[in-house]
KEZADO-537225 format. One record per residue (C-alpha): residue in one letter; z, y, x negated. Coordinates in Angstrom, 3 decimals, decimal comma, padded with zeros to 6 digits. Layout:
<lolums>
+---+----------+----------+----------+
: r :        z :        y :        x :
+---+----------+----------+----------+
: A :        Z :        Y :        X :
...
+---+----------+----------+----------+
</lolums>
This chain:
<lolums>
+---+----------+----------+----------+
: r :        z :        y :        x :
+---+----------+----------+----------+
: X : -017,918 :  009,291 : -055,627 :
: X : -014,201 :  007,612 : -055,868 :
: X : -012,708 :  007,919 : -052,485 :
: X : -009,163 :  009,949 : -053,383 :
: X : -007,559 :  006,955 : -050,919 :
: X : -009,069 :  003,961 : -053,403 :
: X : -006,061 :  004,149 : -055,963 :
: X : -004,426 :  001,175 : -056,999 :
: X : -003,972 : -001,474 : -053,754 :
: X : -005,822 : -000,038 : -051,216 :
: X : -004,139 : -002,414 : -048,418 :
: X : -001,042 : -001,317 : -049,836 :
: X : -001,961 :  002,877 : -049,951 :
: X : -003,769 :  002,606 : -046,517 :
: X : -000,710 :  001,118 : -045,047 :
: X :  001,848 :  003,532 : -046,394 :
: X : -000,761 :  006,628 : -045,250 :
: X : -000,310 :  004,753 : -041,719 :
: X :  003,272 :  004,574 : -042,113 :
: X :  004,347 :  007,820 : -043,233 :
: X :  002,402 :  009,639 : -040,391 :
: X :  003,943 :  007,958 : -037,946 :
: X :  006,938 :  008,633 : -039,510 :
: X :  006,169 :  012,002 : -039,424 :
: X :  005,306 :  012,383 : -035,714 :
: X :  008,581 :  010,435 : -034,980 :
: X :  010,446 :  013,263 : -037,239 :
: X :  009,143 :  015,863 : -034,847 :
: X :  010,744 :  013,819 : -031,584 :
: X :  007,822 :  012,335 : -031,018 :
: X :  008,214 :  008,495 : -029,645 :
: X :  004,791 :  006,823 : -031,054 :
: X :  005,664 :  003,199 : -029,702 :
: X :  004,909 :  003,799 : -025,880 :
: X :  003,442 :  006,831 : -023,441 :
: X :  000,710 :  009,045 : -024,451 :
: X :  002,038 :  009,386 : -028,451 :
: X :  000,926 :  005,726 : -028,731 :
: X : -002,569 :  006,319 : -028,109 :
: X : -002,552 :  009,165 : -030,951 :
: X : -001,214 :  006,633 : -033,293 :
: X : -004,064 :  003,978 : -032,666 :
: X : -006,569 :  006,328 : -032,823 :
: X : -005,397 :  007,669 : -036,223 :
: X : -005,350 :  003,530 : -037,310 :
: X : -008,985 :  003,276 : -036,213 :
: X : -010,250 :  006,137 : -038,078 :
: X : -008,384 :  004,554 : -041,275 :
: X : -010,011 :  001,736 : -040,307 :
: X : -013,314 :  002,921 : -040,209 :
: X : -013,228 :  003,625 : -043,219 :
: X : -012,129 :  000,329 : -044,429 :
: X : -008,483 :  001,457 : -045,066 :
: X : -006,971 : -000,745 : -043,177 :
: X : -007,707 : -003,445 : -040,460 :
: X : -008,497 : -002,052 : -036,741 :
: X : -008,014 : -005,440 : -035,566 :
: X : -004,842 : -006,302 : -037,140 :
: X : -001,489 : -005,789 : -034,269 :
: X : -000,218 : -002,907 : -034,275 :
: X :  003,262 : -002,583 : -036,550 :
: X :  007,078 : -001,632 : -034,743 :
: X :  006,900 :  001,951 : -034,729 :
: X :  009,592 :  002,549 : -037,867 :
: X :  012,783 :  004,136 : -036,880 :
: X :  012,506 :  007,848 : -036,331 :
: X :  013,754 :  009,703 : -039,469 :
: X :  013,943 :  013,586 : -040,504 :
: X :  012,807 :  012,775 : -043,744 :
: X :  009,430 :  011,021 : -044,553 :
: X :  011,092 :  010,743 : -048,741 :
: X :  015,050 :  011,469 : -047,214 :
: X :  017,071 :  010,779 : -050,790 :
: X :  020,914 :  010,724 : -050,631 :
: X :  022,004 :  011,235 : -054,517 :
: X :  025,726 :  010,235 : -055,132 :
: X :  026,816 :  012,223 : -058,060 :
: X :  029,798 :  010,538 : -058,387 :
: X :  032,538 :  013,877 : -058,754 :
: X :  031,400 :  015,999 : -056,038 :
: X :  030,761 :  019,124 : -058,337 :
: X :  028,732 :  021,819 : -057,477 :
: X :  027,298 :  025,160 : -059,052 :
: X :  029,375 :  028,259 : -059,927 :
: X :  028,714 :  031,040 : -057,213 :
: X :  027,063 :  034,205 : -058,787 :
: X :  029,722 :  036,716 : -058,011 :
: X :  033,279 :  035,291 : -057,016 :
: X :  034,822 :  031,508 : -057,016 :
: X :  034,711 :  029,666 : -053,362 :
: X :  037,398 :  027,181 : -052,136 :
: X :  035,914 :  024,042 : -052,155 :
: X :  037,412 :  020,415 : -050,536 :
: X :  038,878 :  018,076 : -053,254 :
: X :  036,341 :  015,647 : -053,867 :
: X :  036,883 :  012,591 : -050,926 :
: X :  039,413 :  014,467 : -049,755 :
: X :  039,847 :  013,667 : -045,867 :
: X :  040,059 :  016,038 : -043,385 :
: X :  043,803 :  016,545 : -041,688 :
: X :  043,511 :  018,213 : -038,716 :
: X :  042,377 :  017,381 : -034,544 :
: X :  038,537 :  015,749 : -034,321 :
: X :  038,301 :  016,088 : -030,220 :
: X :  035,354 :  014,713 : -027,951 :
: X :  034,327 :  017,151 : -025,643 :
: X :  031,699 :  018,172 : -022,707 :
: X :  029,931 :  021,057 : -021,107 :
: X :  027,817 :  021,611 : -018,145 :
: X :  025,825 :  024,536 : -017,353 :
: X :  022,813 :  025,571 : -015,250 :
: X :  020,652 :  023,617 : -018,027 :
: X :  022,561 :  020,627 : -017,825 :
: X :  025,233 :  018,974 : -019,892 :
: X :  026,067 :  018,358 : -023,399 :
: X :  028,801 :  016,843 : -025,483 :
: X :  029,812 :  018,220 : -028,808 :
: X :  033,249 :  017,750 : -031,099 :
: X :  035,401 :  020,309 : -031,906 :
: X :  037,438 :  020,745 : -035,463 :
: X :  040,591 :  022,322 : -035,057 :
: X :  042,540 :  022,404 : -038,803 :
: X :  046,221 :  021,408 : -039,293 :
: X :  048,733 :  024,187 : -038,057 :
: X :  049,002 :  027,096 : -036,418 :
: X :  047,138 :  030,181 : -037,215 :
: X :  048,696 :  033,343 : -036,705 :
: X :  045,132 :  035,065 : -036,464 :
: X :  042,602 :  033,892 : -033,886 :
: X :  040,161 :  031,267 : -036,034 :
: X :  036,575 :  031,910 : -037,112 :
: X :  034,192 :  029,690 : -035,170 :
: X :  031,352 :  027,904 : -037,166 :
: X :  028,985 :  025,726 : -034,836 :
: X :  027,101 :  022,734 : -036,760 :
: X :  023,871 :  021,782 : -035,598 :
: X :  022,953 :  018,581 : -036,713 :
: X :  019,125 :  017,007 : -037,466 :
: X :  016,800 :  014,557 : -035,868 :
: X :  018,617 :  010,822 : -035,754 :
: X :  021,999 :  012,354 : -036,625 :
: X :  025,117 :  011,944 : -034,705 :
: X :  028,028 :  014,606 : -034,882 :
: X :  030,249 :  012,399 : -036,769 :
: X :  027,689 :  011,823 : -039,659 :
: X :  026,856 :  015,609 : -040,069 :
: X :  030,575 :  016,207 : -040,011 :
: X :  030,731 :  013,607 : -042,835 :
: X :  027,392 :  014,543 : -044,527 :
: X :  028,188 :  018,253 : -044,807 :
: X :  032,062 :  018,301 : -045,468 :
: X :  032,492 :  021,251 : -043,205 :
: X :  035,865 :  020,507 : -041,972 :
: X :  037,701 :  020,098 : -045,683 :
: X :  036,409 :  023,458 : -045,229 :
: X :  037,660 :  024,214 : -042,373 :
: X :  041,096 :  022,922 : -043,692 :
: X :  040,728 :  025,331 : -046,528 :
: X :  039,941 :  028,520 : -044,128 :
: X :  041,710 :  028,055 : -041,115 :
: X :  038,213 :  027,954 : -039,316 :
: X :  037,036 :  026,081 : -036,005 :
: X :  034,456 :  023,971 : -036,392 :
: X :  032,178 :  023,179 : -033,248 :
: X :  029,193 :  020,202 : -033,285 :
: X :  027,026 :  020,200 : -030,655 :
: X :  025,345 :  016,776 : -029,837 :
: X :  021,947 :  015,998 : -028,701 :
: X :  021,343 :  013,745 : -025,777 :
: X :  018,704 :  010,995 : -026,545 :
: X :  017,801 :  011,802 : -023,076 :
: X :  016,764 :  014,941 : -024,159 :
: X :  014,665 :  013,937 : -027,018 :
: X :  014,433 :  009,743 : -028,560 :
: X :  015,450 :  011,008 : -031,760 :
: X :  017,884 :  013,540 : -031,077 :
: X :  016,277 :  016,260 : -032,275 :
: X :  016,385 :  019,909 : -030,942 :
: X :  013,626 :  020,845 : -029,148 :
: X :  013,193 :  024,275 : -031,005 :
: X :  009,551 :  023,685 : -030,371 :
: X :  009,419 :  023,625 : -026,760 :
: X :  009,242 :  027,439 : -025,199 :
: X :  011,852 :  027,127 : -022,882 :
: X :  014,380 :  026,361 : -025,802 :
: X :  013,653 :  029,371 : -027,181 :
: X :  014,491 :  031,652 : -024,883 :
: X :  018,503 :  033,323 : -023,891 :
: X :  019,639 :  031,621 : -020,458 :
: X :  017,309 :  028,832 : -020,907 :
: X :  017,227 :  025,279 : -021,327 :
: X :  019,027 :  024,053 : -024,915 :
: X :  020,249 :  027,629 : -026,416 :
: X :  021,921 :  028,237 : -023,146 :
: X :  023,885 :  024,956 : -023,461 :
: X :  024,910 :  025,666 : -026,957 :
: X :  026,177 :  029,384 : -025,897 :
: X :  027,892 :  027,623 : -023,121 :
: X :  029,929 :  025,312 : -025,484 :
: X :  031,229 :  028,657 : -027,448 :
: X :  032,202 :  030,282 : -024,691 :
: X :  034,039 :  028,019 : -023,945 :
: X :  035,710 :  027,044 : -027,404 :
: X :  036,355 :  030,682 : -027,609 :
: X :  038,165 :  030,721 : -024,588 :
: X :  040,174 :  027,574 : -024,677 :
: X :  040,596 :  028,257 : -028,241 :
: X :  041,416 :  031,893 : -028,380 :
: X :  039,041 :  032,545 : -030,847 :
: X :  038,004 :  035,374 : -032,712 :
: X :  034,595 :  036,474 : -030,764 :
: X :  033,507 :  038,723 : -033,312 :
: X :  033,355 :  035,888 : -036,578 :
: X :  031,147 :  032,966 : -034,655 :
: X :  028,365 :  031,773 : -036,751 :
: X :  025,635 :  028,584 : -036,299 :
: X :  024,366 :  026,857 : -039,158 :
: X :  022,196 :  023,533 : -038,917 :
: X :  019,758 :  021,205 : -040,618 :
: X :  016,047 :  020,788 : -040,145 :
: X :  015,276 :  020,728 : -036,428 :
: X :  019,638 :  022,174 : -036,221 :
: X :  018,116 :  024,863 : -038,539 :
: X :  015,492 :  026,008 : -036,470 :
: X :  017,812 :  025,977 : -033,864 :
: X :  020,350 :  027,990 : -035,054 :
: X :  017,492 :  030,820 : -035,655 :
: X :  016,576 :  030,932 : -032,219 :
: X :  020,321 :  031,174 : -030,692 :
: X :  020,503 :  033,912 : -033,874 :
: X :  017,423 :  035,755 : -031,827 :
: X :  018,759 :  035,225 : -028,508 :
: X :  022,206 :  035,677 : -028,610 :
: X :  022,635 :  038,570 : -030,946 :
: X :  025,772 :  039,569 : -029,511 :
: X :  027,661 :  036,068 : -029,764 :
: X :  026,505 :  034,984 : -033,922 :
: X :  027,775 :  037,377 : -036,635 :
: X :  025,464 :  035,420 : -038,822 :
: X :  023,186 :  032,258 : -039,229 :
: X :  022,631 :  028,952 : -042,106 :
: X :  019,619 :  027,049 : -041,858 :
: X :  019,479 :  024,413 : -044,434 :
: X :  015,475 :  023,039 : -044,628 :
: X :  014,628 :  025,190 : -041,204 :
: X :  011,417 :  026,471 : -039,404 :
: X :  011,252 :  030,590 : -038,689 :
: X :  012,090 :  031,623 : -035,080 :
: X :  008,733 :  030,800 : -032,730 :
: X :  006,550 :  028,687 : -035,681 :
: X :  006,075 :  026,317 : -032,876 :
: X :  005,103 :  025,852 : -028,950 :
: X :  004,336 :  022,142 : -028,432 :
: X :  004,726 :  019,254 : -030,105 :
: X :  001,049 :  019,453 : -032,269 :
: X :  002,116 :  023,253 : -033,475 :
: X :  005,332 :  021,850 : -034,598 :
: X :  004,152 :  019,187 : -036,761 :
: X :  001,436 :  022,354 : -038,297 :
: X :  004,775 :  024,376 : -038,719 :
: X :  006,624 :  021,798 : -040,636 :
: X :  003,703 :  020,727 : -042,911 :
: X :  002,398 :  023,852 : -043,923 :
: X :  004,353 :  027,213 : -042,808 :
: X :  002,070 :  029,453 : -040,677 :
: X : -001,137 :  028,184 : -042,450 :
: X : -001,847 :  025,085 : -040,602 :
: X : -000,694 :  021,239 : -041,092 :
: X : -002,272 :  020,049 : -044,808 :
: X : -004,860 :  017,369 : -044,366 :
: X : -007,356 :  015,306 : -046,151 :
: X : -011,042 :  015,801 : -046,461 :
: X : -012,530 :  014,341 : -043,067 :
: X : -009,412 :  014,803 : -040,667 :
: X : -009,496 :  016,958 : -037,853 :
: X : -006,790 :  019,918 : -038,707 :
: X : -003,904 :  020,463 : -036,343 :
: X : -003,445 :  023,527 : -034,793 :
: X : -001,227 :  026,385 : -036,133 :
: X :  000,792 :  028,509 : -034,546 :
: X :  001,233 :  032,301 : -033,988 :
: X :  004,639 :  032,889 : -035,787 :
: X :  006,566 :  035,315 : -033,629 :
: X :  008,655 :  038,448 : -034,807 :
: X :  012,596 :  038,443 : -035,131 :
: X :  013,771 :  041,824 : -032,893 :
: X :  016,953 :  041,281 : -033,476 :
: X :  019,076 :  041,751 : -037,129 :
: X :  020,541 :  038,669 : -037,896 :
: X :  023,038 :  038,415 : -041,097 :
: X :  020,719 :  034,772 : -042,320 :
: X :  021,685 :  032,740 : -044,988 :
: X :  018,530 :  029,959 : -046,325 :
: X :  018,801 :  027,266 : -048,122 :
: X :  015,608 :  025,105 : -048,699 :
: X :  014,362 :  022,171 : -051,513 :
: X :  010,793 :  022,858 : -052,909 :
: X :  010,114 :  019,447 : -052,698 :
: X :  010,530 :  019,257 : -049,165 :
: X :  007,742 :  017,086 : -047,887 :
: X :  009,295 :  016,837 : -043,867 :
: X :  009,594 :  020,586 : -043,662 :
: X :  007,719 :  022,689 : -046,166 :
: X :  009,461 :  025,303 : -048,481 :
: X :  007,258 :  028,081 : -046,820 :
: X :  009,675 :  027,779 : -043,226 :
: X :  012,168 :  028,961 : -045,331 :
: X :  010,003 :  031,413 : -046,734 :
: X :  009,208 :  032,862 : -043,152 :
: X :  012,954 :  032,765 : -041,884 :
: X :  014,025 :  034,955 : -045,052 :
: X :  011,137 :  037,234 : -044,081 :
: X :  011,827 :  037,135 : -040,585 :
: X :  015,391 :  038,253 : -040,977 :
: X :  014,593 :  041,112 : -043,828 :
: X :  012,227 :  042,623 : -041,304 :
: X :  014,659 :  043,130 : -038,423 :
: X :  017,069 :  044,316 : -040,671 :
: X :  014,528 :  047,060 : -041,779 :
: X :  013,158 :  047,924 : -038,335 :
: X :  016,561 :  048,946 : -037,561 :
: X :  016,941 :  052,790 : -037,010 :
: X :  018,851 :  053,628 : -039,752 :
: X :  019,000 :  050,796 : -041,909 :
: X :  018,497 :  051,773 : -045,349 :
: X :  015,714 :  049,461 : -047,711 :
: X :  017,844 :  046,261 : -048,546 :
: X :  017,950 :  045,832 : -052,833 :
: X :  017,445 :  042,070 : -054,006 :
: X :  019,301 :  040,558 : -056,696 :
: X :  018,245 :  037,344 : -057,981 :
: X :  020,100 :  034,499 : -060,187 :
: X :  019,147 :  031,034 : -061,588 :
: X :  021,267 :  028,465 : -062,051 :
: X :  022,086 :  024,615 : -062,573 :
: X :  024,332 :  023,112 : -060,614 :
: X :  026,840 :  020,411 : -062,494 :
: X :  025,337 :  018,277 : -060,946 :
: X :  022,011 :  018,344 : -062,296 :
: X :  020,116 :  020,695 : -059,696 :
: X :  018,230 :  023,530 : -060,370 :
: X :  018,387 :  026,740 : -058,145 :
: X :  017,426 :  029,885 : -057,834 :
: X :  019,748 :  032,133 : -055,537 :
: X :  018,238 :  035,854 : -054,189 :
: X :  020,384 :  038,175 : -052,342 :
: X :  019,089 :  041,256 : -050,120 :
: X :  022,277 :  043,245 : -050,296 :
: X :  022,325 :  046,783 : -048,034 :
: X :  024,014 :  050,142 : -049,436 :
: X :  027,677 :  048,848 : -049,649 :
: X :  027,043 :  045,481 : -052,102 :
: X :  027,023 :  043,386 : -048,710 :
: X :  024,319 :  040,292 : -048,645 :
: X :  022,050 :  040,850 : -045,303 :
: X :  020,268 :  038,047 : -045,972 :
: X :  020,355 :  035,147 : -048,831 :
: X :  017,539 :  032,360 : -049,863 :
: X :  018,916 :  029,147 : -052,064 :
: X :  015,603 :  027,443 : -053,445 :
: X :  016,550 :  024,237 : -054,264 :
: X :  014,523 :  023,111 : -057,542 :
: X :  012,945 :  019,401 : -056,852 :
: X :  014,951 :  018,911 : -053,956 :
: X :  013,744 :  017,338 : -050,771 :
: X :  015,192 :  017,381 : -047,034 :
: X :  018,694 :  016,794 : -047,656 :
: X :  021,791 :  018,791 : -047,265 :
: X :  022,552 :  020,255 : -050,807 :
: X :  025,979 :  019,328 : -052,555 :
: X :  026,625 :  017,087 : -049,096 :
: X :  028,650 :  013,857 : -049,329 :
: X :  026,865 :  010,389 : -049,946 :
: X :  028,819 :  008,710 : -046,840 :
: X :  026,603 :  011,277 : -044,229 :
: X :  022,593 :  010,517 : -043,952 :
: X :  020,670 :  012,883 : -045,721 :
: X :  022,862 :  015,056 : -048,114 :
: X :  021,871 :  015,545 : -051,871 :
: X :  025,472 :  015,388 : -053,662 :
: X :  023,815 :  017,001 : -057,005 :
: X :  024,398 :  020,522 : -055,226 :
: X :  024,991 :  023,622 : -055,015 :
: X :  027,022 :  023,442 : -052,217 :
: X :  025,694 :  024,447 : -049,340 :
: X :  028,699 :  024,226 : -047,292 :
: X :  031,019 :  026,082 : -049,431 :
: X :  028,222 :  029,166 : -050,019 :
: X :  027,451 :  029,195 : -046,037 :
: X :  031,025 :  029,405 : -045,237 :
: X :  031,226 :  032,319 : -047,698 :
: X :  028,426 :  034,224 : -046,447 :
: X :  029,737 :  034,138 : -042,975 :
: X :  033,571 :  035,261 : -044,080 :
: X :  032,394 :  038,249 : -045,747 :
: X :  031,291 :  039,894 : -042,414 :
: X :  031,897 :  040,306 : -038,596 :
: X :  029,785 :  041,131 : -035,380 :
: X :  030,155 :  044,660 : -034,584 :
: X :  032,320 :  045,528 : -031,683 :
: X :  035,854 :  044,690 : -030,260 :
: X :  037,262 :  041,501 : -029,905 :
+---+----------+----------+----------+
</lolums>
C-alpha cells in the first residue's frame, strides 16, 4: 500500500512535514534549537527518517523563526472595506488614515514582576472619563505591529476610547507569547494576569478612566489570554474579543497546549504511526463574561473548535446564572466587500442585548480579519474585526458604580 507521505517529491514533502512541526512547537513558545525542546525535534527527524522520509544523518536545519501561523497569509485588499454589520452602521477609520493622538511607552511592576505596555490616548479632551480597551497581542508580535495590524487606535480616534497594549518580555517566553498554558497564568493574583490587571489599574488611575467600560481583546495566544483575565477578573472586564483563541483552561503544559490548538478538546490530529499528544481536561467558565469570537475555519495554528469551546464556555456561565433567562440566537451570513465569507451568530438575552457573539470566518486562516497589510498577520478582506469588537464592548457596562 501507497504510503499517504509518498506524493510527489518525497525529499521535498518529508522536509516540509519536518518543517512545519517545528514550526508548530515554536508557535506554542516552544524554543526547538537548544535545551530539552531540541531533543524532541531530533527524535521526531529520526522517526521520519526511519522511514526513509528524510535523512537521519543529514545536520540538523536553523530552527525557522518562531511564527503564530504555520500558513500566516496577510491579504492586501487594496480599499480597506469591510462587511455591513447586521443591525446598525459602525464608525470605521478612513482607509490609511493615521492615528492623531499620544502613543506613550510605559512600565509596571508588581509582585509578578514587570512589564511594559503602550498606552493610546486620542486627540483632545474628553469631557466623560474614556472607555479602556486592552490589546493583547500574539506570539512574535510587538505592540507597535498589533497597533498597526489591528487599526485599533483610528478607532480609538473615532470613540474617544483608551487604548492599552501590554507587551511580552522575551524573557518570559522566546517568542513572546502568553503563557496562557502554564497554570500559574491562569489564575487571579498570579503570575501574567496579575501583571496585566496591574497595568489597568493603573491606566485607570492615572487616566481617570471609566472603571465600569474596560474590556481585553487579543489574538491567538492574546486571545486565550484575554479569556482567562475575563475568568479571573470578573469585576475589572465588562466584556472580552478573542480573535483565533483557545477556551479558558484547554491547556496545562506545553504538550496539552499544542493538543488544544490542533484539535479543540479531542486531542492533537496525527498521522497513522505517531504517538498522539495528550489532551487536556477543558475547565468550566464560573464567571459570566459578555465574549465576543471571531475565528477562520481554515485555521491550521489554532483550530476552529477553540473558538467553538470559548462561545460555549461563555453561554454556559451566562445560563448558570440565578436568574438569567435562556439566551435566543440569531444568526446571519454574509460577504464581506472584500471577498470573505462569514457567518455572524448572536446569543442575545431578554432586552435585544448580545451576551455573547461568534464571527466564523469562511476560508480564513490565523490572521486578524479586516486588519491592515502593514501589521503581521491581518487578513484585509474582512469583516472587521476591530470595528465589530469595539461595538460589542460600547453597547454595555460592568455592573456597579464607578
Amino acid at each position: 500500500m501507497k504510503s499517504p507521505f509518498q506524493i510527489g517529491n518525497r525529499s521535498i514533502d518529508a522536509q516540509a512535514i519536518n518543517d512545519t512541526i517545528a514550526r508548530a512547537l515554536a508557535s506554542a513558545g516552544l524554543d526547538t534549537s537548544t535545551g530539552p525542546m531540541h531533543s524532541v525535534t531530533e527524535t521526531i527527524r529520526q522517526a521520519l527518517g526511519s522511514v526513509g522520509m528524510v535523512d537521519p544523518t543529514a545536520p540538523t536545519t536553523a530552527s525557522p523563526r518562531p511564527i503564530i501561523d504555520i500558513e500566516a497569509r496577510v491579504i492586501d485588499a487594496g480599499d480597506a472595506t469591510h462587511a455591513a454589520p447586521v443591525d446598525r452602521p459602525v464608525d470605521r477609520p478612513a482607509a490609511r488614515s493615521e492615528p492623531a493622538g499620544r502613543f506613550t511607552s510605559h512600565r509596571f511592576s508588581g509582585a509578578a514582576g514587570a512589564r511594559s505596555y503602550k498606552l493610546y490616548t486620542p486627540a483632545g479632551s474628553s469631557a466623560a472619563p474614556r472607555p479602556v480597551v486592552v490589546m493583547l497581542h500574539g506570539c512574535t508580535q510587538t505592540v507597535d505591529d498589533f497597533a498597526r495590524g489591528t487599526r485599533m487606535n483610528q478607532l480609538a480616534d473615532l470613540h474617544d476610547v483608551l487604548v492599552v497594549y501590554p507587551e511580552q518580555a522575551t524573557q518570559a517566553n522566546p517568542s513572546k507569547c502568553w503563557n496562557w498554558f502554564n497554570t500559574q497564568d491562569q489564575l487571579r493574583d498570579s503570575g501574567e494576569p496579575s501583571l496585566i490587571a496591574g497595568i489597568v489599574r493603573e491606566v485607570i488611575t492615572s487616566q481617570r478612566a471609566d472603571p465600569r467600560r474596560v474590556f481585553v481583546a487579543g489574538l491567538s495566544a492574546g486571545a486565550a489570554m484575554s479569556v482567562i483575565l475575563g475568568e479571573t477578573y470578573p469585576e475589572m472586564f465588562a466584556g472580552v474579543g478573542a480573535h483565533s483563541g483557545l477556551p479558558y483552561g484547554s491547556a496545562h503544559d506545553m504538550p496539552s497546549a499544542l493538543a488544544a490548538m490542533k484539535a479543540g478538546r479531542s486531542g492533537i490530529a496525527r498521522s497513522k504511526g505517531l504517538p498522539a499528544m495528550p489532551g487536556s481536561q477543558l475547565k468550566q467558565t464560573s464567571q459570566p463574561m459578555p465574549t465576543i469570537v471571531f475565528h477562520g475555519d481554515r485555521d491550521h495554528t489554532v483550530q476552529q473548535e477553540n473558538g467553538n469551546a470559548i462561545v460555549e464556555q461563555a453561554q454556559r456561565a451566562y445560563q448558570a446564572q440565578a436568574g438569567h433567562e435562556p439566551l435566543r440566537r440569531i444568526s446571519h451570513q454574509g460577504t464581506a466587500p472584500g471577498g470573505r465569507g462569514f457567518e455572524r451568530t448572536q446569543l442575545v438575552d431578554g432586552s435585544g442585548l448580545a451576551q455573547v457573539e461568534q464571527w466564523v470566518l469562511r476560508g480564513a486562516g490565523h490572521a486578524w480579519a479586516g486588519g491592515d497589510s502593514g501589521g503581521s498577520y491581518t487578513d484585509a478582506t474582512g469583516p472587521d474585526a476591530s470595528a465589530e469588537m469595539l461595538k460589542f464592548f460600547l453597547a454595555r457596562q460592568r455592573a456597579g458604580s464607578a
